[in-house]
Residue, then its C-alpha position, 0 to 999 in steps of 0.5 A: x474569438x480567442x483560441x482556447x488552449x487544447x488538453x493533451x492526453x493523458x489526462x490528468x497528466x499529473x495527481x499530487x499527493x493529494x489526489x487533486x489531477x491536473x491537465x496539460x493545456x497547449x495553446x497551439x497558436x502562441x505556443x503556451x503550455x500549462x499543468x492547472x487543475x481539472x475543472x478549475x475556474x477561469x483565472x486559476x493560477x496554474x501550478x506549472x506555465x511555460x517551463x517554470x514551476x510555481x514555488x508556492x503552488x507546488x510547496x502546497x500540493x506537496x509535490x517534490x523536485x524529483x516530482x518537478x523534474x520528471x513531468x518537466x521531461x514528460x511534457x517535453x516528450x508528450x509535446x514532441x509527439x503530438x507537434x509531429x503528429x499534428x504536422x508541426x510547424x507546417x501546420x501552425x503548431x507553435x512549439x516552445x523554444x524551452x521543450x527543445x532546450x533543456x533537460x531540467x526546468x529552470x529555477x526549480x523551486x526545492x521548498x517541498x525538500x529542505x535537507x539539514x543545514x550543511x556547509x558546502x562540500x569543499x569546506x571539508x567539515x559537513x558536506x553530504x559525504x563526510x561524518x556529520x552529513x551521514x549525522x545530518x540524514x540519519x537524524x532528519x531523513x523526512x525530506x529524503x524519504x519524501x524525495x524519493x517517494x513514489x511519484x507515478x509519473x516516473x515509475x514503469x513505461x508511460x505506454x500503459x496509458x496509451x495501451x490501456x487507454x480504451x477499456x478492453x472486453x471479452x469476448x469482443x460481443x459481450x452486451x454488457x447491457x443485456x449479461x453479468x460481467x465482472x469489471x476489473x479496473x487498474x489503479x497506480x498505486x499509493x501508499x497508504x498511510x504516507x501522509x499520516x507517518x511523515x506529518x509527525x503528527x504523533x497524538x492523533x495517530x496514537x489517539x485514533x490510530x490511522x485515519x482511512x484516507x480517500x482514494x485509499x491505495x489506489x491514485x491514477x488509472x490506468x484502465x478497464x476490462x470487462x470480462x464475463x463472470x467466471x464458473x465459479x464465484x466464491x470468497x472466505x471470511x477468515x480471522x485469527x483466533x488462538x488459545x491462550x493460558x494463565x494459570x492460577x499464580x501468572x493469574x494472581x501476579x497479572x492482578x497484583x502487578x494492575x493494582x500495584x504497577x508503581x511498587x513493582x516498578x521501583x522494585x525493579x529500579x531498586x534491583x538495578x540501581x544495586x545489580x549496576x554497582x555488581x556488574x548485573x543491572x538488568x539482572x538486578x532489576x529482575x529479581x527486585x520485580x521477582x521479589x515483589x511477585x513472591x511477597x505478593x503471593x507469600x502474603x495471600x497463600x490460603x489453603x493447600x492447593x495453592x500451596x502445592x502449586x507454589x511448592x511445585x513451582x519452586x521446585x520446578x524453578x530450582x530444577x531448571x537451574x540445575x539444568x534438569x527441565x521438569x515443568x510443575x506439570x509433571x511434578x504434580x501429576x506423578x505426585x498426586x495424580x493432578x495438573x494445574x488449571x490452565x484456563x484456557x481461552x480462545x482468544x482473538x488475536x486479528x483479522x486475515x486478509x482474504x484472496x481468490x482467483x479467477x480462471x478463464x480460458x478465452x479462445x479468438x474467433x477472428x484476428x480483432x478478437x485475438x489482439x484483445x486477448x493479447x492485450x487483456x493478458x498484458x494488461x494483467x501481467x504488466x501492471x503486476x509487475x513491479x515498476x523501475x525508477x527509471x522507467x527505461x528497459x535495462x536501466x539499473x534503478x536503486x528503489x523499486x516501486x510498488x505494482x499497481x492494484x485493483x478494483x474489482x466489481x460484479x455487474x449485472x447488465x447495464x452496470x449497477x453493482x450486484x448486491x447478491x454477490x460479495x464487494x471487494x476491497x482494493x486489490x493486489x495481483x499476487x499471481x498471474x498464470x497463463x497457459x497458451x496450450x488450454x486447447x490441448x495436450x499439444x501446441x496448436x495455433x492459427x497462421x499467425x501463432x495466436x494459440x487456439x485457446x489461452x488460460x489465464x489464472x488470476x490469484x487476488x488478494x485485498x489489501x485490507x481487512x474487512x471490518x463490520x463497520x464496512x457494512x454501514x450505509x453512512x461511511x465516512x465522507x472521504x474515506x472511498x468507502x461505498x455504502x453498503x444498503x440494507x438488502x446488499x450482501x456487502x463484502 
């Protein structure tokens, strides 16, 4: 029988910017080591086998050099690790040569960056540094921005995985089969619309707008806590409305400009063709478009109240000009006692995004009960934080990365969503208060300095708008929406 190759945590070790995961295989007998992708058929070429990377599979799954690189020096690392956790050599672990040797795969392929054409630097013409290489970015900066885009594996200490890796609970007894309980899961996070603003694909954006994309904002994850449902529970649906005015004249120029757009605009061309030869030519261009907004009214005047307006208005206008700022407004009202109708409206100008908090104050009852709460603060406070390139504690870093985001879920017992409480979207943790005296005015704590009681405030907020469509029961395949069903409260 042929020994199989074992996965090695974590697993996926690797998710493109497809979403597609991919798991690291280390045949511990002849020492092959391969990334290939979860639940692939046997024969599947891998994308990465025995320290080379695959041009064409990688050129596919879109994955850069940068990319490359830091998961060649992760799995060295993770290899390190467990060949001296399973006793090494001694124990017929076979380690490739390569994990030990090199720092950067050989012959990484670079087709997922193509940089504008340069001569070499020494040429002295259009190397990175010189004139025409700044041209040369600034003009074509898709593949840098690509470059440089987030790639998880290289942001924020690789130990959140190991440390998150068991979902955490309090308190440690809770049934979740038996009570309710709120599931609060953390997600790497991924750019919403990265895809759709670097494929330069400009009708489909202008002609649908974006396209809401599977996994949205979230990719890999990171892990679970299970914590009973808070004292209170409450959300606020919120948009954006705001008066709006148009009076009579702005109301009859608006309509003319619809009807009549061309002759407005080669009045305006007009105007400035001759305010360029006058040293004037934006200046031009106004006055021929106010031009043709005061014929427009002069030849449509009817009785005596759009008369007074207009006069009012003139003069108001020639009042400015001489510095005086008395608006129609006045005019009218202290001449003939009235005021323009404005017609106001309330308009809807967007949506709000919603936020709310959580509040829990946890107490440990034993020592196991008390590393679990440290954890759960952890767990909270780190993956709020934002993440450093480098990964490496003090390190300078010249981009930093986006925290990572939540999926938050009210339960009933045994794990099926509660429908009589409102759905949350993905996430951000915009605020994380701890406070380590809950218990008192006054520091208390066990031997081992584990504060009697902690308090720990979470402020959330979603990263996108609720929509009404949200609530439909056939959402789009591959979207990451969940139907809402009929007797459900929805979001």
């Amino acid at each position: 029988m042929a020994i199989q190759p074992i996965t090695v945590t974590p697993d996926p070790f690797l998710v493109d910017s497809q979403g597609v995961e991919y798991q690291l295989d280390w045949n511990t007998s002849n020492g092959n080591v391969r990334l290939i992708q979860k639940g692939a058929p046997a024969g599947t070429t891998p994308i990465f086998l025995n320290g080379k990377w695959n041009d064409t599979l990688t050129t596919q799954a879109n994955i850069p050099q940068s990319t490359q690189i830091s998961v060649y020096q992760n799995i060295q690392s993770t290899l390190k690790q467990h060949h001296a956790a399973g006793g090494g050599n001694g124990n017929g672990l076979a380690l490739p040569q390569w994990i030990t040797n090199s720092a950067a795969p050989p012959g990484v392929g670079t087709s997922t960056i193509v940089p504008p054409p340069q001569t070499s630097p020494t040429s002295g013409n259009n190397g990175p540094n010189t004139l025409a290489g700044l041209f040369g970015v600034v003009t074509n900066p898709q593949p840098y921005i690509k470059a440089v885009s987030i790639n998880n594996n290289g942001y924020g200490p690789a130990n959140q995985f190991k440390l998150f890796a068991e979902p955490m609970k309090y308190p440690t007894d809770m049934m979740i089969a038996h009570q309710d309980y709120v599931l609060i899961t953390q997600y790497q996070y991924k750019p919403p619309k990265a895809d759709q603003l670097l494929s330069g694909d400009v009708g489909s954006i202008l002609q649908k707008g974006f396209q809401k994309t599977a996994n949205f904002n979230k990719e890999k994850k990171i892990g679970d806590v299970y914590l009973p449902m808070p004292g209170s529970v409450r959300d606020q649906m919120q948009v954006t409305w705001g008066p709006d005015t148009m009076n009579n004249i702005s109301g009859a120029v608006t309509a003319d400009v619809m009807n009549r757009a061309g002759d407005y605009a080669k009045a305006a061309g007009l105007g400035g063709a001759t305010g360029f030869f006058f040293g004037g030519a934006k200046q031009g261009a106004n006055i021929g478009a106010s031009i043709e907004a005061a014929t427009a009214i002069m030849n449509n005047l009817g009785g005596d109240a759009s008369k007074a307006l207009v006069g009012a208005t003139g003069v108001s206008k020639i009042l400015g000009m001489a510095s005086f700022g008395v608006d129609v407004e006045s005019i009218l009202a202290r001449t003939a006692g009235i005021v323009p109708n404005n017609n106001l409206d309330l308009l809807f100008n967007g949506p709000q995004l919603r936020s709310f908090s959580f509040n829990y104050k946890m107490t440990a009852r034993d020592e196991k009960e008390a590393k679990m709460i440290r954890r759960i603060i952890r767990f909270f406070k780190q993956g709020s934080a934002p993440k450093k390139k480098t990964g490496g504690a003090g390190a300078s870093s010249y981009f930093l990365a986006t925290p990572n985001v939540f999926k938050i879920k009210f339960c009933v017992g045994g794990g099926a969503e509660n429908k009589a409480i409102s759905r949350y979207k993905v996430c951000a943790l915009q605020s994380v208060t701890t406070n380590y005296t809950a218990a008192g005015p006054m520091w208390a704590a066990y031997d081992d300095g584990q504060p009697l009681m902690v308090g720990i405030d979470l402020v959330f907020s979603e990263l996108e708008p609720i929509f009404d469509t949200d609530y439909q029961t056939d959402a789009i395949p591959g979207t990451g929406l969940e139907p809402v069903q009929d007797d459900a409260v929805g979001y």
